[in-house]
C-alpha positions in Angstrom: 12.4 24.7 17.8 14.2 24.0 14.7 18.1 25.0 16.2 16.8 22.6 19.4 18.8 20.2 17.7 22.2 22.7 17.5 21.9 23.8 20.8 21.7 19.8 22.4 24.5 19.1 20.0 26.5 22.1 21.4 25.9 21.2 24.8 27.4 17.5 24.5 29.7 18.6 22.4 31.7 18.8 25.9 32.7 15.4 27.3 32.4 16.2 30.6 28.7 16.7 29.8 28.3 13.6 27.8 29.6 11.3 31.2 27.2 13.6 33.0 23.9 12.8 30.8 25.8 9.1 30.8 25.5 8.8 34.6 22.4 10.9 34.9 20.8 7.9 32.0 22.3 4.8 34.5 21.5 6.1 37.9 18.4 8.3 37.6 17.8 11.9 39.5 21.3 12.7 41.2 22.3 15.2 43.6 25.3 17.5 42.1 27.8 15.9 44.5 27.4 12.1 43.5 27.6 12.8 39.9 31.1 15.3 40.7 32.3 11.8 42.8 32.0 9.8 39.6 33.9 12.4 37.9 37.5 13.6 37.5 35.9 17.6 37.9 34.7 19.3 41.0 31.5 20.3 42.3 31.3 23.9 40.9 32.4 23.0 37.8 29.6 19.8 37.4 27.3 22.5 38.8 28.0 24.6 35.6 28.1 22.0 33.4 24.4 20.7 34.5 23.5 24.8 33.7 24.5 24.3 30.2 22.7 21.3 29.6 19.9 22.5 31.6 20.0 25.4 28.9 19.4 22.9 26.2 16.6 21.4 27.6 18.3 18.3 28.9 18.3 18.3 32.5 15.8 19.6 35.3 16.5 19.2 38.6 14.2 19.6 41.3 15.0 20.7 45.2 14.8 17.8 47.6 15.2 19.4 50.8 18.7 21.0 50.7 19.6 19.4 47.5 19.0 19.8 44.0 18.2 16.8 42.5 19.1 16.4 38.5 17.7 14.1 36.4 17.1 13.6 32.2 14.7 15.5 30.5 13.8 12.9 27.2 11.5 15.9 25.9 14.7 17.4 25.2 16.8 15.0 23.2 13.4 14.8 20.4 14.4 17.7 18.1 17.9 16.2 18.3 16.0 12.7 17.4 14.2 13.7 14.5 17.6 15.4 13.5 19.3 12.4 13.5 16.7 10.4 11.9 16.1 12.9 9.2 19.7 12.8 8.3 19.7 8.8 8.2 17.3 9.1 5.5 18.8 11.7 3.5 21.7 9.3 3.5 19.9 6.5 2.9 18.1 7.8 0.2 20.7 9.1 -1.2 22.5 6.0 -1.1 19.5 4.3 -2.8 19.4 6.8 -5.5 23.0 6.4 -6.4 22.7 2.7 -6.7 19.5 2.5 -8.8 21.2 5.1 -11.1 23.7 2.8 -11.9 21.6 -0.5 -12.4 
């Protein structure tokens, strides 16, 4: 778990995948041809795009019938969470340490 976080940063690393987890986070479970409408790339390539961040842990889809249904998969953005927050207060302590040394 502890390169979770590299491996969501890797995958929106891509902006095609960021609009794609944008879109996914506005509208809720999609099949792969609405999100490829709202974007300037076609279906196959949306279709391997949604692999990659289904890789990372931040997508699932589901079938519906003949179509695969994507949607957000939060469980998968935590290690990137505590990441982030981990960082903030390195920085922050930091921060505070630099000021209280020179008071």
């Amino acid at each position: 778990m502890s390169d979770q976080w590299e491996r969501t940063l890797d995958a929106l690393g891509d902006p095609t995948r960021r609009r794609i987890v944008e879109r996914l986070r506005a509208s809720g479970p999609s099949p792969v041809g609405a999100l490829a409408a709202a974007l300037p790339v076609g279906r196959p390539a949306v279709s391997k795009h949604l692999k990659v961040l289904e890789g990372a842990g931040l997508v699932v889809h589901q079938s519906a019938g003949t179509r695969n249904l994507y949607a957000l998969a939060p469980e998968g953005f935590t290690a990137l969470q505590r990441w982030l927050v981990g960082m903030w207060d390195d920085a922050l302590s930091s921060y505070s340490d630099v000021f209280t040394e020179k008071s």
